[in-house]
Structure formats: structure tokens, C-alpha cells
N, C-alpha and C positions, 0 to 999 in steps of 0.2 A: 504493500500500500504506500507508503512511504517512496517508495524509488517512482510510483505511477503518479502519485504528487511532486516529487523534484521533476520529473518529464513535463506533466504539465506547465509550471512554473517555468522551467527555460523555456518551454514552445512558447508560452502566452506573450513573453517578453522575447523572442525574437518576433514572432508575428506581430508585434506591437510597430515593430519600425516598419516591416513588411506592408504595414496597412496603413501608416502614413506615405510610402511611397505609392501605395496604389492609388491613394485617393488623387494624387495629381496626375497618374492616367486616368482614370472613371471619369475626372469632373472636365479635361479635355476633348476624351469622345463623347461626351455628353452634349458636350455645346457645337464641336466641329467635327464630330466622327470620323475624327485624327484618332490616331494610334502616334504618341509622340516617342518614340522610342530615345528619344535625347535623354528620357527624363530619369531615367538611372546613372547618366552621366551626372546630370545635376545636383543630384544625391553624394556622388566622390566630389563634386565641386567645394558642396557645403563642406564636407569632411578636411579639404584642404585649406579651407579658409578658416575652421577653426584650429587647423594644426598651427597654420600660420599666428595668427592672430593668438592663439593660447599659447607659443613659443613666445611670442614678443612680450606676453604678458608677465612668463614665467622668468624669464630673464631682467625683466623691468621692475616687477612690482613684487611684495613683499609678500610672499608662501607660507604656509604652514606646512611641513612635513612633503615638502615638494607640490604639495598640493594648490590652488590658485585658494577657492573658496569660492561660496556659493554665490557672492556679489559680480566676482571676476567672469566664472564661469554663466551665467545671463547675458553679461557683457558680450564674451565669445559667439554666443549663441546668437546675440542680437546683428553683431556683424556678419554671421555667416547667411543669419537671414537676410539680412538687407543687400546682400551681394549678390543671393540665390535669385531671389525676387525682380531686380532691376535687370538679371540675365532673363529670366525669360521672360521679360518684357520686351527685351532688347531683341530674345531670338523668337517671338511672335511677330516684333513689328516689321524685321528683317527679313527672316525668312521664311515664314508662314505666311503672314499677309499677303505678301504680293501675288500666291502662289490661290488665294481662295476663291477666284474662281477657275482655276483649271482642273481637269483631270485630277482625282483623290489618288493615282497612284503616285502621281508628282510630287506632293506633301509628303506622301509616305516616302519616298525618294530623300527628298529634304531631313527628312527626318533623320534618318541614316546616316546620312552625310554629316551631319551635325553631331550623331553620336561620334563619328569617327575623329569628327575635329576636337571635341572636347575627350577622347580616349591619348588621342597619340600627340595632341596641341598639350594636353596634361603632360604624358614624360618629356616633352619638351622644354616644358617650361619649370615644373616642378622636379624632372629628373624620374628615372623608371625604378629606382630602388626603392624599397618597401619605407615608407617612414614611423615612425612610432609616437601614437596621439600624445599631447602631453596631458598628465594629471591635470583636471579639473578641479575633482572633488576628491580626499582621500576615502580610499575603497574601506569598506568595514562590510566582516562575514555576518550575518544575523542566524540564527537556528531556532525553528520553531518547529515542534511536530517531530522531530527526527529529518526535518526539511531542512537544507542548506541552502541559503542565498547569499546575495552582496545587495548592498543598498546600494550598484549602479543598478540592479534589475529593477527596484522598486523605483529607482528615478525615471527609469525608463518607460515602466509603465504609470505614473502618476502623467509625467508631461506629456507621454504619449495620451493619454485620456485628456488631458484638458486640452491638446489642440482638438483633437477631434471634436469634443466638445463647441471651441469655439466656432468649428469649422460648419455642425450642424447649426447654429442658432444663425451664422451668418446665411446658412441657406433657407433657413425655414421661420427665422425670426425678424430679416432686415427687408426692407425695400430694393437694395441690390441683391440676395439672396431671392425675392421674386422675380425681378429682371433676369436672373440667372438658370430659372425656371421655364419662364418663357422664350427667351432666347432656344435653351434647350428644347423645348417644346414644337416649336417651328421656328427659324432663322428668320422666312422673308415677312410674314404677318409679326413678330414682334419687333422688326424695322418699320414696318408700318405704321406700327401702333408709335412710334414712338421713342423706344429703347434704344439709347446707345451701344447697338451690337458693337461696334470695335473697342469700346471701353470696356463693356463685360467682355469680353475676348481677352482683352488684356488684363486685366484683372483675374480672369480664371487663371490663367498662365503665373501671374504674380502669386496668386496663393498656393497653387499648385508645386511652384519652386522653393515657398518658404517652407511649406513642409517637406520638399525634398531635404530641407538645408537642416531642418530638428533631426529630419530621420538620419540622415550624417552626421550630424551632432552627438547621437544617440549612440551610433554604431562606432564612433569613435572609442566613444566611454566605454562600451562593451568588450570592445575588439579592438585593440592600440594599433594593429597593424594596418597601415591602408596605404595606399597604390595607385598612378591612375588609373589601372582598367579594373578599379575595386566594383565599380558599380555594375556591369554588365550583369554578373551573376544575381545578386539583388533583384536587379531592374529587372532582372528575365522572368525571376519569380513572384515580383509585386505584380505584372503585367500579369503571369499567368491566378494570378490573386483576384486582382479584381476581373478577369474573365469569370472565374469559380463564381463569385459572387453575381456575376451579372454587370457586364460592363456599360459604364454609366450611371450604373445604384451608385449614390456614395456609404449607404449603410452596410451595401452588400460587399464594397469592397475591404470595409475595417472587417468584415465577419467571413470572407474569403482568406486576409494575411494572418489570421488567426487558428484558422484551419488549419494552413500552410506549413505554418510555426508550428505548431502541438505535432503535424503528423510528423515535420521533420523531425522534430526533437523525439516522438518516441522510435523514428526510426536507427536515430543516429544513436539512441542507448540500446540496439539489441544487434543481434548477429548478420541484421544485414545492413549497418553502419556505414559500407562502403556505397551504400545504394542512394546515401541520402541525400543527394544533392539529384539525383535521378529522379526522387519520389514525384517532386514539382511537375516534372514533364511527363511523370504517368496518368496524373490529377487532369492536366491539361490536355491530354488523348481522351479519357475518362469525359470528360465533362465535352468535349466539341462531338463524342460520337452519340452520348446521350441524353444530354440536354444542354444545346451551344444557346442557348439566351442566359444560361447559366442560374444558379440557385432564387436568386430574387429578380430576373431580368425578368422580359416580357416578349412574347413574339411580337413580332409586328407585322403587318402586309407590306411588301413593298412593290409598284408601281412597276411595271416592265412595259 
């Protein structure tokens, strides 16, 4: 019992980051029935902005036990958002725009190309050798139940819960969370109506990145090692997350990289451990051969 609660426990807090990357796919094909495959590059972006920016910090400013502290480390976080954000603003208005009215395989084109700029433009500029995150917060083991953890897991899923959180109330509590709705609902009728589609375009992308830049944040603290081609694997797996979930739910996709997360982790504690970075792409055969609208999606007609 005990070893089936430590499994759960690491799944729920990997799937925690898993499900902050999805939802900036889900809430992209939701409004442009883009597939932005960049967007687990975005995710190593934030990662390296807080490497950057927690190095600077850790060398400037006054640590406890090598550790930043929980004021410094906000600080970290808040830059790596604000950098995450202003890119895919930068890479909607550049290279996504110009491209929406043509052909959706062009986009998906664009897309690609963009991961590959930000994969291999990363060792270029950052260097290809692995780096190691710096201490934010000092780690402490917690045990409870015959359960072992570290209070990065529980950071990981307390912040993970309140963006999502914020992430719901912005969709289903604000006046741009309706405009983001409609938009999604039909493009050219809520141009009509009124709605600054290019502004909510651009702002999905912006929120979308910020939570690229937490779940980097997050997978830093987790996991000190990262890389610039850290994100593909991720990104492969959020993507096929909010598929599970039904792509373009944003509920379905927090409850797809949750799945994700549990089944790796209890695969990766048993005898076929070496499987488990496979598990993702059996899920994703799995769910396209028998139910491709996925767990909470919805069919729909479409027009031939």
C-alpha cells in the first residue's frame, strides 16, 4: 500500500507540470486548430531563463545554505514568465499570423521550424552540455504514512494548482475568458460580433507561454539537469496529454497530464521501467484508434 501511494504521489507531481504544458496546447487549438508544436521548446526556454536569472541571483545576492529563498525564487519565476510570455507573443505575431489565412498544413510547417530554431538556436547560444538548475529553495525530505517526499513535490503541486486555478477563473470568470470562448466557438461570427480576435490570439499564446515558463520552472526544481533539447520529450507527452483529455478541453487536459504522470510513475516503479517513456505513445495509439475526440472532447461534423 504504501509503495502504491509513493507511485501515486510522484505521478500526480510529474503530471502536475505535464498538465501545465498541455494546457498551452489545448487553449491554442482551441482558438486556431494549430497544433503548436514550439511549445515544449518554450517550456526549456523558461527553464533556461531561470537557470540564468537564479545563477545571477545566486552569485549576487545573499543565500541560505546555497539556497536563494522563497522571495528570490518568485523573482526567478516572475522573469522567466515575463520572457516566456513576450516570446510567444513575439512568435504568434511573426510567425503564425501572417500564415492564418493559408493552408493549416503551412502553420503546422511553421511550427516545426520554430521548434527546431528554439532546439538547436538553444545549444547555440546556451551551449549543448547539460546544465544544473540552481537551488531555489533548500530541499527538505517530509514522511508521512510510510510515504516519502520532498517539499519540491508539494511546491510543485500547490503552484501547479493555483495557476490552473487562475487559469480556469480567467476562462470562465472574466470578460476576456468569454471573448476566448467565442472566438473559440467560431473565428469569423465573433469578428463580427465585435471581438478582438488578434488580441485574444495573442493573449492565448501569452498565457499559454507563461505557463510553459512555471512548468520549467517547476521541472527545474525537480530535475536540476536540463538541456536545450530538454523539452521535446515533455512537449511530446503534454501534447499527447491533452489529446487523452480531448484536445481543446482545458479541464481535460490538467486530467489527461495527470493520467500521464500516475501511469508513468507506476510504470517506471515495476519490471517494465525501461518501457516508460514508451507508455505515453501507447496511450496515444490507444486513445486515436478508440476514441480520437478523446476522454472529454466532443465529435463534431465537419463540412466536406
Amino acid at each position: 500500500m504504501q509503495e502504491i501511494l509513493q507511485n501515486l504521489l510522484n505521478g500526480i507531481a510529474v503530471g502536475a507540470i505535464y498538465a501545465l504544458i498541455a494546457l498551452g496546447y489545448t487553449m491554442v487549438y482551441g482558438i486556431l486548430k494549430l497544433i503548436n508544436f514550439a511549445h515544449g521548446d518554450v517550456f526549456m526556454l523558461g527553464s533556461f531563463v531561470g537557470f540564468y536569472a537564479g545563477g545571477y541571483a545566486a552569485r549576487h545576492l545573499p543565500s541560505t545554505n546555497g539556497a536563494l529563498g522563497w522571495g528570490y525564487a518568485g523573482l526567478v519565476m516572475l522573469i522567466a514568465m515575463s520572457v516566456c510570455g513576450l516570446f510567444g507573443f513575439l512568435n504568434e505575431r511573426i510567425a503564425y499570423r501572417p500564415l492564418r489565412n493559408a493552408p493549416r498544413i503551412a502553420s503546422l510547417i511553421t511550427a516545426i521550424g520554430v521548434s527546431f530554431l528554439l532546439e538547436y538556436g538553444g545549444q547555440f547560444v546556451f551551449g549543448a552540455d547539460p546544465k544544473f538548475f540552481p537551488t531555489l529553495v533548500e530541499k527538505h525530505l517530509i514522511n508521512f504514512g510510510g510515504v516519502t517526499t520532498t517539499n519540491y513535490q508539494i511546491i510543485v503541486l500547490v503552484v501547479a494548482v493555483i495557476f490552473m486555478g487562475l487559469l480556469q477563473y480567467i476562462i470562465y470568470g472574466t470578460k476576456f475568458g468569454r471573448a476566448m470562448r467565442a472566438v473559440s466557438y467560431n473565428f469569423e461570427t465573433a469578428s463580427l460580433m465585435g471581438i478582438p480576435t488578434d488580441r485574444v490570439i495573442s493573449m492565448t499564446f501569452i498565457i499559454g507561454s507563461v505557463l510553459a515558463a512555471v512548468a520549467g520552472i517547476l521541472y527545474g526544481l525537480s530535475y536540476p539537469k536540463i538541456d536545450p533539447l530538454m523539452g521535446i520529450m515533455p512537449g511530446l507527452k503534454a501534447f499527447i496529454a491533452a489529446v487523452l483529455g480531448g484536445i481543446g478541453n482545458v479541464p481535460g487536459a490538467v486530467v489527461g497530464g495527470l493520467i500521464i504522470g500516475i501511469i508513468e510513475s507506476f510504470v517506471g516503479g515495476s519490471q517494465f521501467s525501461n518501457y516508460r517513456d514508451a507508455i505515453a505513445f501507447i496511450i496515444l495509439i490507444a486513445i486515436l484508434l478508440f476514441r480520437p475526440s478523446g476522454l472529454f472532447g466532443k465529435y463534431q461534423a465537419e463540412k466536406v
